[in-house]
PADOVEX-34902 format. One line per field, with one value per residue (C-alpha): x, y negated, z negated; residue number from 0. Coordinates in pm, 1 decimal, decimal comma, m for minus. Layout:
! residues N
xx: [X | ...]
yy: [Y | ...]
zz: [Z | ...]
nr: [NUM | ...]
! end
This chain:
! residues 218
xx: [0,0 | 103,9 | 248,7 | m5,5 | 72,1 | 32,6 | 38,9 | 85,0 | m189,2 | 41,1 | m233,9 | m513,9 | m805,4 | m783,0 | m713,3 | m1017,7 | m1257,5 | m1083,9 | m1147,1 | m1495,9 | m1588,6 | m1979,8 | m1728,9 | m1559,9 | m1914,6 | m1857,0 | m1469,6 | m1495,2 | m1540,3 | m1314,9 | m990,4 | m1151,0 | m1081,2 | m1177,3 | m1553,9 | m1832,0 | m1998,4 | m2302,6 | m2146,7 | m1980,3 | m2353,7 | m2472,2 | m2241,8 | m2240,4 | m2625,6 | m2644,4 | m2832,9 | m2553,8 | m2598,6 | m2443,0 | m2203,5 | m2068,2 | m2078,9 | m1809,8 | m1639,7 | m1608,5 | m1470,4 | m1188,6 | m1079,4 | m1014,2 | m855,2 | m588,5 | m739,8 | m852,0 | m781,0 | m936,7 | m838,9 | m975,1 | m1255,3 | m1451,9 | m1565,4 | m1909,8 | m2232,2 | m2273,9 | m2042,5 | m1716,7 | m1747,8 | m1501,9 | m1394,5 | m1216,5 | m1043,3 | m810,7 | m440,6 | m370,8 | m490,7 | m464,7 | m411,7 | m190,1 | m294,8 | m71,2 | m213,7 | m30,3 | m224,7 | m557,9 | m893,6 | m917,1 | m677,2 | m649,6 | m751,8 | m1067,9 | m1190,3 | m1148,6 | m1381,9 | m1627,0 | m1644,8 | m1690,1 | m1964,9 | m2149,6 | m2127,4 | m2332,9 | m2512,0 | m2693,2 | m2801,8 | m2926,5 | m3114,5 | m3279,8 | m3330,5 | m3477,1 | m3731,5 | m3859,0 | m3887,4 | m4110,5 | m4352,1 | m4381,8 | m4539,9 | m4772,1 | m4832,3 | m5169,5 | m5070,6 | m5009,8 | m4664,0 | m4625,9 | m4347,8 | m4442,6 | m4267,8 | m4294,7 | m4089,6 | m3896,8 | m3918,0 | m3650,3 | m3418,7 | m3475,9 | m3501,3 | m3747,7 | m3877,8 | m3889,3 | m4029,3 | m4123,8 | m4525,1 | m4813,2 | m5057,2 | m5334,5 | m5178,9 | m5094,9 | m5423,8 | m5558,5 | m5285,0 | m5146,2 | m4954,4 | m4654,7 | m4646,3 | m4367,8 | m4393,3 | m4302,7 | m3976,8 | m4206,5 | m4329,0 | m4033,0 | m3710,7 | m3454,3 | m3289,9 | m3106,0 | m2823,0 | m2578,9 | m2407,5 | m2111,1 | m2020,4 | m1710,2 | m1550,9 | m1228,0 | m986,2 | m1084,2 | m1420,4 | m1422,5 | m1224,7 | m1485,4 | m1729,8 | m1584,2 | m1487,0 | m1945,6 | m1971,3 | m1793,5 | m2111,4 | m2219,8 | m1916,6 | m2045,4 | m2368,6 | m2451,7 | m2722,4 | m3025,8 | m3193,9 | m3533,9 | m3458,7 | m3469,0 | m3196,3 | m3099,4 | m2866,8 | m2654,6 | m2437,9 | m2188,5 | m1872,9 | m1680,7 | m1392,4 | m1210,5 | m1292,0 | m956,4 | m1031,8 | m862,8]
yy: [0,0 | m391,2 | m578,3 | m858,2 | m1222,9 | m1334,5 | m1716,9 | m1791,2 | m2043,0 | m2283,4 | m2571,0 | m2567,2 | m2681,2 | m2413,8 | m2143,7 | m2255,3 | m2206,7 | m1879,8 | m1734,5 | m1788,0 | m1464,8 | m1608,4 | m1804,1 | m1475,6 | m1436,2 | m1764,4 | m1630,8 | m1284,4 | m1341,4 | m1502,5 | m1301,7 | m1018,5 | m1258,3 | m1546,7 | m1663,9 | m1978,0 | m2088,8 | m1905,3 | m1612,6 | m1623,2 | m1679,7 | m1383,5 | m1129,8 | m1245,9 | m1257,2 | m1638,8 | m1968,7 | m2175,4 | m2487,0 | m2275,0 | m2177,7 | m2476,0 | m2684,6 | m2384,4 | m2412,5 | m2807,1 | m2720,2 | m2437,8 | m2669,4 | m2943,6 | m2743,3 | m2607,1 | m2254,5 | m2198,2 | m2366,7 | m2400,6 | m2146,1 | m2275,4 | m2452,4 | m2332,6 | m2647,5 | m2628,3 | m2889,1 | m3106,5 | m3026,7 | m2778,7 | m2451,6 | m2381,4 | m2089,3 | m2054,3 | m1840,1 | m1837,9 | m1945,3 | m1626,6 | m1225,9 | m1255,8 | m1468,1 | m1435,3 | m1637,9 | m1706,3 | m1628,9 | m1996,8 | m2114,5 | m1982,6 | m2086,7 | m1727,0 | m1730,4 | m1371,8 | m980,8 | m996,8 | m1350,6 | m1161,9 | m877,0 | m1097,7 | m1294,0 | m952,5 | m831,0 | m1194,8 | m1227,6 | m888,3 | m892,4 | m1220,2 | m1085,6 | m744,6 | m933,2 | m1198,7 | m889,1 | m625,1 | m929,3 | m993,8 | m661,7 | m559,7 | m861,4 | m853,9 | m512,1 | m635,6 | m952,5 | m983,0 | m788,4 | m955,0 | m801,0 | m723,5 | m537,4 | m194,3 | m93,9 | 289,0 | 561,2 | 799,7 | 1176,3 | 1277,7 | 927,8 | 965,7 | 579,2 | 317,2 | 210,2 | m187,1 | m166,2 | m406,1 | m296,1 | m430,9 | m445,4 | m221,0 | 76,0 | 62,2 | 9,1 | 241,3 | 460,1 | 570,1 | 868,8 | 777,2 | 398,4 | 279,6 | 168,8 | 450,6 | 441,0 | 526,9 | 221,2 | 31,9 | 229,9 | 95,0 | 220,6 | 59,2 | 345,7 | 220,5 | 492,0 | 589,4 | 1015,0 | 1201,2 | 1328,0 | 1530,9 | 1300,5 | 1551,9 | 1541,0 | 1180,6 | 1184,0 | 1379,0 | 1155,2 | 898,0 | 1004,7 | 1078,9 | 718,8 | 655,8 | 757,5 | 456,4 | 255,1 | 595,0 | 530,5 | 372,7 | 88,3 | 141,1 | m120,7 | m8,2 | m99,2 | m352,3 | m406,9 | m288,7 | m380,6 | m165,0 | m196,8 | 68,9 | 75,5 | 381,4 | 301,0 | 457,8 | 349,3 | 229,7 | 172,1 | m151,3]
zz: [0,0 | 90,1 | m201,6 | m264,1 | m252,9 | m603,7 | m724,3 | m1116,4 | m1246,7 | m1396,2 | m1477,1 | m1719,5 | m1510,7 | m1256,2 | m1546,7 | m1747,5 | m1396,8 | m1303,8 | m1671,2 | m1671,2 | m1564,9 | m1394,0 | m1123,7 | m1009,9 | m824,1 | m596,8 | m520,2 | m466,4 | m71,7 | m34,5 | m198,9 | 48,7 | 438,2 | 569,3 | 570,2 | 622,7 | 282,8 | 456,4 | 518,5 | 160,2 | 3,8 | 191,4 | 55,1 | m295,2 | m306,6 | m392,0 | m219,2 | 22,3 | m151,3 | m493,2 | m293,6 | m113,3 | m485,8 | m584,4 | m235,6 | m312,5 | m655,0 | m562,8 | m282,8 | m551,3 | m767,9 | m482,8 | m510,7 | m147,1 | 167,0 | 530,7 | 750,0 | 1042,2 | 1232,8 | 1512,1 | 1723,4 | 1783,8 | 1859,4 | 1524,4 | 1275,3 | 1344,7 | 1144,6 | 848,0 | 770,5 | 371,0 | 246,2 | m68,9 | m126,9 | m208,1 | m235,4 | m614,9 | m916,7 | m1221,0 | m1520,1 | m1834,4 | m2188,1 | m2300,8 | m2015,9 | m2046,6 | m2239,2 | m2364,5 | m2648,5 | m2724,8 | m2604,6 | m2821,3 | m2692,7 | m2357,5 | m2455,4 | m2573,4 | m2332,0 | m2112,0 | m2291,6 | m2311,5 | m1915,1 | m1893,3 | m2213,5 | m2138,3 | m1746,5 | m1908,8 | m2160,9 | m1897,6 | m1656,4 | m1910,7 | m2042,3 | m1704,9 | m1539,0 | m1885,4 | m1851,5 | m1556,9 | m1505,9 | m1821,1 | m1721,8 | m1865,3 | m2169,9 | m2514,2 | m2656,2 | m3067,7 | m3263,4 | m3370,9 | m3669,3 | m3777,0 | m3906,1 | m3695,6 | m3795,6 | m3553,1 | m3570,1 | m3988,3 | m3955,6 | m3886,1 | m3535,4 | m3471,2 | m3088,2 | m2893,2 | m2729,6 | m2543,7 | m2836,5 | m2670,4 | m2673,6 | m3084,3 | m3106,6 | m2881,1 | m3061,9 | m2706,8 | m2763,5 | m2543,2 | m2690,5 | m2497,2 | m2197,9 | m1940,4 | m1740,6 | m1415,3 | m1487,9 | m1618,3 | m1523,1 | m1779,7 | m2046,6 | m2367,2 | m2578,5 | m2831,0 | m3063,1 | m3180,5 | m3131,5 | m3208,2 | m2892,8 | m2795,5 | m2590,5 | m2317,1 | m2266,5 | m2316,9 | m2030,6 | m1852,8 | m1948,8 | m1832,1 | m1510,0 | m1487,0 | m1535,3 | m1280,4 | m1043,4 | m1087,0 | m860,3 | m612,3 | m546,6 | m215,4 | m182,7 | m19,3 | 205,3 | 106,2 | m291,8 | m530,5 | m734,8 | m1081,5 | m1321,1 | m1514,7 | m1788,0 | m1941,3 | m2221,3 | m2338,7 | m2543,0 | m2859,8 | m3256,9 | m3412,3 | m3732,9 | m3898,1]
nr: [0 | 1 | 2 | 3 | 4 | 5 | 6 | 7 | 8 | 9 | 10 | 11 | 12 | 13 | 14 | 15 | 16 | 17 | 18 | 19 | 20 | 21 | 22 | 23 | 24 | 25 | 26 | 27 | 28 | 29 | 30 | 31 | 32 | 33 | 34 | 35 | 36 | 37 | 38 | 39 | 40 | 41 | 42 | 43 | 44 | 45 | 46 | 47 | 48 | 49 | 50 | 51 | 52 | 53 | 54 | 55 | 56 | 57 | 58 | 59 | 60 | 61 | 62 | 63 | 64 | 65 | 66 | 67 | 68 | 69 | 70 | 71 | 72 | 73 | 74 | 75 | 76 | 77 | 78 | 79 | 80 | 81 | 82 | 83 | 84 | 85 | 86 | 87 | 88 | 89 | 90 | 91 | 92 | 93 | 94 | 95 | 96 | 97 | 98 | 99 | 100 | 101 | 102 | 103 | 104 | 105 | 106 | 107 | 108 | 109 | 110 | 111 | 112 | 113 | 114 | 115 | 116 | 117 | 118 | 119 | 120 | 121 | 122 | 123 | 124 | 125 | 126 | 127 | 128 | 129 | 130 | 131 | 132 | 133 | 134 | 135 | 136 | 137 | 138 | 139 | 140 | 141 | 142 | 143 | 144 | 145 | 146 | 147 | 148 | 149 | 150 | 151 | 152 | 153 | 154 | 155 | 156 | 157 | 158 | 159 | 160 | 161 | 162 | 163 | 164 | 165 | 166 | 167 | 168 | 169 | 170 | 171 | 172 | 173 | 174 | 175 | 176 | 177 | 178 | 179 | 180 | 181 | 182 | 183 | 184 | 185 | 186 | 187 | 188 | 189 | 190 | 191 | 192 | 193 | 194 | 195 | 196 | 197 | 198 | 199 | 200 | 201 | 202 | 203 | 204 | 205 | 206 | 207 | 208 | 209 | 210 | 211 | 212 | 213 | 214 | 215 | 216 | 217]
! end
């Protein structure tokens, strides 16, 4: 494989946009060639005019350049791409002060999408439904239930309660299991399916979030 071009961040203002991990979405196209701002919206699934305000921004900030311009009626067509294939930012010089902060910040980027997504795709197939919390014990769990329900079926005493994944296909684990450093292995490699999966053009899209990582105890 080609040795990528690499360029240090050695300013603070272009390593405080590159850490933010939401901004990644706006450069992704264009690590990968050269591209229009419309053809850069398209394949990162956001409107142009997003786009071109992040365009504007990483062209101020000496992160991407214009490759060329195709002469045309009107205005010529640009084509962007960035300075280099990759980026190599500093821990001095970045907003993220340590490994943790980094983590965090990880699991705050997808945390707050799964939240906005799993709210919305549960109202929406209730929309006339008022919601309540149902709390109740759990024989199996040996704990206590705090659900969130529409309120008919408590009181209609529905026996499946929550509502169904045909109807709402989304799931929510957290846990902590004891596992040989071998089959976590192999568990991790079945997560992996995920990255596998190819996109169908008849769908609608779902988010997914996953973490698998050791317990070291302080």
């Amino acid at each position: 494989m080609a040795k990528q071009n690499i360029v240090e961040i050695k300013n603070k203002e272009s390593a405080s946009y590159l850490s933010k991990l939401k901004h990644l979405t706006f450069l992704q196209p264009f690590l990968e060639g050269s591209v229009t701002v419309s053809q850069a919206a398209s394949q990162a699934n956001v409107r142009e005019h997003q786009m071109q305000y992040f365009v504007n921004k990483m062209l101020k900030l000496g992160l991407m350049e214009i490759e060329r311009e195709e002469k045309r009626q009107g205005k010529p067509l640009k084509y962007y791409r960035c300075i280099a294939e990759s980026f190599f930012i500093p821990l001095d010089k970045a907003p993220i002060s340590n490994v943790s902060s980094y983590f965090a910040q990880l699991a705050n980027v997808m945390l707050d999408e799964q939240i906005s997504y799993q709210a919305k795709a549960t109202l929406k197939k209730h929309q006339q439904e008022k919601f309540g919390f149902w709390i109740s014990k759990d024989p199996e769990a040996k704990s206590v239930r705090f659900q969130l329900l529409p309120a008919s079926r408590v009181l209609e005493q529905d026996s499946t309660l929550a509502p169904s994944l045909a109807e709402v296909p989304s799931f929510i684990g957290v846990g902590r299991i004891k596992l040989t450093t071998e089959t976590a292995q192999k568990l991790l490699e079945s997560l992996k399916v995920f990255n596998e999966i190819p996109e169908e053009p008849e769908g609608e899209y779902y988010f997914y979030r996953v973490a698998l990582t050791p317990v070291v105890e302080d």
